[in-house]
N, C-alpha and C positions, 0 to 999 in steps of 0.2 A: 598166234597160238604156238604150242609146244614142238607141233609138225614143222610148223616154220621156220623156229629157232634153229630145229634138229637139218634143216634143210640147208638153212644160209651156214650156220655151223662149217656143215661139209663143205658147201662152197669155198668156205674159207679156209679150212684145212688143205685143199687140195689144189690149191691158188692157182697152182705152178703147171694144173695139165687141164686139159680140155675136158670136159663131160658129157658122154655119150649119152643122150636119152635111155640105151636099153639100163646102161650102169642105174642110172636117174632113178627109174621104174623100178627095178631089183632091190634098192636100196630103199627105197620109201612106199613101194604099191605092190613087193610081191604078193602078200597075202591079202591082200585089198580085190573084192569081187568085184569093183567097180571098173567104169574104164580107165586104167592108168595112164592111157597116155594121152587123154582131157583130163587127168587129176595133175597130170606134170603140167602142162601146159596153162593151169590154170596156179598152180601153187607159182608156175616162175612169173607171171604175170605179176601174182599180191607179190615176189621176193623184188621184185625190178622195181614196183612202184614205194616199198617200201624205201630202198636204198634210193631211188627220186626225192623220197621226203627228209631223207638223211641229208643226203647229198645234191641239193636244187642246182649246183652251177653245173653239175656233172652230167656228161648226156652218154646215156646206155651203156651202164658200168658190164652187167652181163651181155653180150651179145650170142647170136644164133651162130654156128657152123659147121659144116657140112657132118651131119648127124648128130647134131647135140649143141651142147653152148660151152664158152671158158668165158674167163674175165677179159675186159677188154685190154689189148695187147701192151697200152703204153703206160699202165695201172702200175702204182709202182706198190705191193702189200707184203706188210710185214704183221704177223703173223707171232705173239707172244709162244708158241707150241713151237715156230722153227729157230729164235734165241734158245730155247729151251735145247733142241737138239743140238744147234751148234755146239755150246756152251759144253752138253757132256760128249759129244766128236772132240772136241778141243781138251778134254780134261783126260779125254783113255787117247791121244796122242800126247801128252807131253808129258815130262817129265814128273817123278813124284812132286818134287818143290813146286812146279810152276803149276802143276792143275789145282794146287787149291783155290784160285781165281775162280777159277769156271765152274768148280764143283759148286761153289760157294753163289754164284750167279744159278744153277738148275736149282739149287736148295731154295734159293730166294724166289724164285721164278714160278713154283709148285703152289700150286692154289686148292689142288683137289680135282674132281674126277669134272668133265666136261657135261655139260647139262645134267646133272645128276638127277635121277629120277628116269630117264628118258631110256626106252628099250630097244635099243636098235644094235644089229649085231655089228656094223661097221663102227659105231662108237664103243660099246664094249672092247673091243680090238684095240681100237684107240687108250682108251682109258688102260686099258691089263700094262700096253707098253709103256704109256707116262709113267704108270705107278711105276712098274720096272726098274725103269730108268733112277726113278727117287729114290726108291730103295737103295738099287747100289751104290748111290752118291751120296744118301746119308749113312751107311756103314762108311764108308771110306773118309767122310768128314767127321763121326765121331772119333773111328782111331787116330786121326790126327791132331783132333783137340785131345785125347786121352795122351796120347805122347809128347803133346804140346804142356799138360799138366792143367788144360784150362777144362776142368771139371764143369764148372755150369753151362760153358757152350754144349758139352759131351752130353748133356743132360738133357738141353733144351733139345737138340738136334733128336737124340735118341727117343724123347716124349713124344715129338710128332711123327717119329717114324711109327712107335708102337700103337697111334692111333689108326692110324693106315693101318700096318700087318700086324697088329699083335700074335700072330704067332709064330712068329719069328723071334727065337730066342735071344739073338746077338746084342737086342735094343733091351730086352730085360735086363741082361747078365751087366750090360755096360750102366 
């Protein structure tokens, strides 16, 4: 279900650190009258047996630790959202000439918002900052196809910027 998605989702965004049940609860059962923390314990159960059916040679990819769960320690997960941020770390450290690589690698990389549809204020967050991020890396990549002179890269780039924020003028004007 949709919960589930929005659940492994996070799991998978946030690979790199442990998850505290209360985080767990607040993020998925604040507003839930029910008892949260048999709704956690029963959502991690369907998310473990899920990634069992994914993953059969794999034994207890989530595991339990002293107050919550992380992924198991020797897991090695990569994560398309963290290329994503490298790529523009690596494009506002380098030089003009050499970040076009990287810009050109988050442009490629942008697929649109993260479960779309799904209302949760931790992905919202999520999503405002991706968008962010494409926005100023597709301004920065049209002006440099417009001073490159390659007009239909400038066009393509600035079309799906203007879908995303159309009201941002810089993508009309270019």
């Amino acid at each position: 279900g949709k919960k589930q998605q929005a659940f492994l989702a996070y799991l998978l965004l946030n690979h790199n650190q442990s998850f505290s049940s209360r985080s767990l609860i607040d993020n998925f059962w604040s507003d839930d009258g029910k008892d949260p923390a048999n709704s956690l314990k029963n959502m991690m159960h369907k998310t473990r047996a899920l990634l069992r059916s994914i993953f059969p040679d794999e034994e207890d990819l989530i595991v339990t630790c002293s107050g919550g769960y992380e992924w198991r320690r020797d897991l090695q997960i990569e994560v398309d959202t963290d290329l994503f941020e490298k790529y523009y770390h690596e494009a506002k450290s380098q030089s003009f000439d050499l970040a076009v690589s990287a810009e050109q690698q988050v442009f490629d990389l942008y697929t649109g918002m993260i479960l779309p549809g799904a209302s949760l204020d931790w992905l919202d967050h999520r999503n405002t900052y991706y968008q962010t991020i494409y926005i100023d890396i597709c301004k920065s990549l049209a002006l440099r196809q417009l001073e490159n002179e390659r007009w239909n890269d400038a066009i393509y780039i600035c079309e799906k910027a203007y879908q995303l924020a159309p009201e941002l003028e810089e993508f009309t004007i270019c």
